[in-house]
C-alpha positions in Angstrom: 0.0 0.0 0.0 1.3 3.3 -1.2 2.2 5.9 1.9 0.3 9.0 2.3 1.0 12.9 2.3 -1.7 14.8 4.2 -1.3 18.7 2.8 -3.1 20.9 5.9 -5.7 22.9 4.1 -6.7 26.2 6.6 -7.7 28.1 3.9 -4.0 29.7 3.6 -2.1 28.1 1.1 -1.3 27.2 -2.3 -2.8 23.2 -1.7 -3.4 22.2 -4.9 0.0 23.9 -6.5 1.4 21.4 -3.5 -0.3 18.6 -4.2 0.2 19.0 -8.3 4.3 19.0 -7.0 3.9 15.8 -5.1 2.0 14.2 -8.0 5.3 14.8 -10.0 7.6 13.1 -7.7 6.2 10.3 -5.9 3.2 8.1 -6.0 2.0 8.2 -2.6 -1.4 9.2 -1.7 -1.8 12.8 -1.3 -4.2 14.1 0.7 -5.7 18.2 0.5 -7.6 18.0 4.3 -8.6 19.6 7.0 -9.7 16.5 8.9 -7.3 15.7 12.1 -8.5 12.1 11.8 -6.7 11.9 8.0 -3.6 14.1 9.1 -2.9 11.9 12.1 -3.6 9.0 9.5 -0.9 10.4 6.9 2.9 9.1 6.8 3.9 12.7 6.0 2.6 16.2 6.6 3.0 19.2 4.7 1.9 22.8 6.2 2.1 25.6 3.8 0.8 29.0 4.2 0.0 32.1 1.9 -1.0 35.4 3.3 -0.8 38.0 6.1 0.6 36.0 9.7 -2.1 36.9 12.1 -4.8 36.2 9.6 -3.0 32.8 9.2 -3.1 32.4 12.9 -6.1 33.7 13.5 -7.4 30.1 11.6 -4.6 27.9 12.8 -5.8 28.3 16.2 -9.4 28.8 15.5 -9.6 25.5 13.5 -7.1 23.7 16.3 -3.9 23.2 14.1 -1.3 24.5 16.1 -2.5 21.3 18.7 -2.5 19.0 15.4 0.4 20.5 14.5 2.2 19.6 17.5 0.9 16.3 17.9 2.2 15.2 14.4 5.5 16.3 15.1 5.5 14.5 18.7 4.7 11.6 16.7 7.8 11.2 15.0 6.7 11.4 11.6 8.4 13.7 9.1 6.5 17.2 8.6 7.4 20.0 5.9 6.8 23.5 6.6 6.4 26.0 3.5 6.8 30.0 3.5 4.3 31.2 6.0 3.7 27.8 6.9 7.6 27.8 8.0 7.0 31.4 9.7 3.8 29.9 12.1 6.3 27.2 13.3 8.5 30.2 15.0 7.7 31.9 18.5 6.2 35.5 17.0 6.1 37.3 13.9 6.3 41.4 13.8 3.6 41.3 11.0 0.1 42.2 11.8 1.1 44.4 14.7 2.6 41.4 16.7 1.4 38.0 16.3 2.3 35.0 18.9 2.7 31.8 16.7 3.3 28.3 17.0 7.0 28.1 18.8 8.1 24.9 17.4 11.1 27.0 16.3 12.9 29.8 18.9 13.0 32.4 16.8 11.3 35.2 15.7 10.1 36.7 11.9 10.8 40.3 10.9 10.1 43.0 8.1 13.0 43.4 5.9 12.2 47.8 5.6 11.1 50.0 3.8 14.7 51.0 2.9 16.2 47.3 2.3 19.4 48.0 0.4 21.5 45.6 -1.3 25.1 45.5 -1.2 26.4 48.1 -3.6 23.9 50.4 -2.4 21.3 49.7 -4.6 17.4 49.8 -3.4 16.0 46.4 -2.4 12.2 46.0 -3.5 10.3 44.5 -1.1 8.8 41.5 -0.9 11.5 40.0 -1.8 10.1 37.9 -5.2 12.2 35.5 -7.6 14.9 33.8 -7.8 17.6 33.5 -5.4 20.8 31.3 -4.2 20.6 28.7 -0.8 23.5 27.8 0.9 22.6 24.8 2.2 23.9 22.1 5.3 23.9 18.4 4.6 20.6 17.2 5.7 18.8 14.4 4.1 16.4 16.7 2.2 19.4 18.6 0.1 20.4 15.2 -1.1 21.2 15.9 -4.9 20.3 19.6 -4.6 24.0 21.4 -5.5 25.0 23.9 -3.3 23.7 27.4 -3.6 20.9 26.4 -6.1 18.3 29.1 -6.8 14.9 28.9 -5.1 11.8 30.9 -5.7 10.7 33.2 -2.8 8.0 35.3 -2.4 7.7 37.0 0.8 8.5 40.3 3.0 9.1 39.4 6.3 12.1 36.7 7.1 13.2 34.5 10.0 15.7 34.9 12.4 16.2 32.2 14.3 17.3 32.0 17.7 19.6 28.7 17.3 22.2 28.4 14.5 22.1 24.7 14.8 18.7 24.5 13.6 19.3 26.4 10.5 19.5 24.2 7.9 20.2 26.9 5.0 20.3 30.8 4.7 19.5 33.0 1.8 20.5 36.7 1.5 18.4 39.7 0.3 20.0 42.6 1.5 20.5 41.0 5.2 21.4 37.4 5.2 18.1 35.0 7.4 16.8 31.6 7.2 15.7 29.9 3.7 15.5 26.9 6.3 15.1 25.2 9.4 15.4 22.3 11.0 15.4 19.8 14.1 14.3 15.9 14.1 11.4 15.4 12.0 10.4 18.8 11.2 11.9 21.0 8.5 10.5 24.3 7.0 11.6 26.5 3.9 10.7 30.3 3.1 10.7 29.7 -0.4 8.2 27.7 -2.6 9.4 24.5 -3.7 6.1 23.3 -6.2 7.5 26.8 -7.6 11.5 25.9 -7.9 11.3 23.9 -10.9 14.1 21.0 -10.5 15.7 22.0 -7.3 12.4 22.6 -5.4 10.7 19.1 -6.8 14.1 17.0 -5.4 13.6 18.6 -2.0 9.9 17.5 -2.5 11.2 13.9 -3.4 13.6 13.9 -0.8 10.8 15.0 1.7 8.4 11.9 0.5 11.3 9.5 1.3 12.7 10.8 4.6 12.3 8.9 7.3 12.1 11.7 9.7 16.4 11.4 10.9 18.4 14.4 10.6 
């Protein structure tokens, strides 16, 4: 019997862009839901997220998913954050005037400014959207992914997390944060990897075949 992939759906992410991603890569059973009974079911969880923090929030907790959340990843099983999906997981975010979130992850997310500059000076527009180099750590879901490969972000706020060793790749954009982070069976990117083309569908197929080990 082929495993499953349950993709949370709180009404805050790009599901079926996800789901169309996994299709590509593995054969496992994928699963769009918000039932608890079929995420607790799944092999594999996936939490992505699209939109303002505290309006993300605001449903998490509403529909109970910060509890699923951390009863998945209590189980052992192997759980994939994605862009705002990857912000909840921190302690707070300074979007929407200050929003408390998940604290899987010690850490907190910030705005990049109004005035982000790049290195020679130039004006940074913000969000920071496209393209852009990862500098990655060896951790099982990089396998085959050369160093530095380009990732596609969208997004204006950024993590800083409060433990290097759970970093598990950085990006830069005018100050250098988290394109990823880590620790036992729960990683979490910034960018989109259904949107990365070759790079982003290898982490995918690395994700569906990690057994949850860093």
């Amino acid at each position: 019997m082929s495993e499953t992939v349950a993709v949370i759906d709180y009404g805050m992410g790009n599901l079926h862009s996800v789901a169309s991603a996994l299709g590509k890569v593995c054969d496992h059973q994928v699963l769009v839901t918000s039932d608890p009974a079929e995420i607790a079911r799944a092999d594999r969880v996936i939490f992505p997220g699209v939109g303002a923090i505290g309006d993300c929030m605001g449903e998490i907790k509403r529909l109970g998913f910060d509890a699923v959340l951390r009863e998945q990843v209590a189980s052992g099983k192997p759980v994939l954050g994605i862009c705002v999906g990857m912000q909840a997981l921190m302690s707070s975010s300074a979007e929407s005037g200050g929003t408390e979130c998940i604290d899987l992850f010690a850490g907190n997310v910030e705005f990049f400014g109004n005035q982000l500059k790049g290195d020679q000076g130039e004006v940074l527009k913000v969000p920071h959207m496209g393209w852009n180099q990862v500098h990655h750590n060896d951790h099982p879901l990089w396998a085959d992914i050369a160093q530095d490969s380009r990732f596609y972000f969208v997004h204006s706020y950024y993590v800083q997390s409060a433990n290097t060793e759970q970093v598990m790749a950085s990006c830069h954009y005018g100050v250098s944060f988290a394109a990823a982070v880590g620790r036992d069976n729960v990683f979490a990117v910034q960018f989109h990897p259904e949107k990365s083309h070759t790079a982003g569908l290898q982490l995918l197929h690395n994700f569906v075949r990690w057994n949850g080990q860093s």
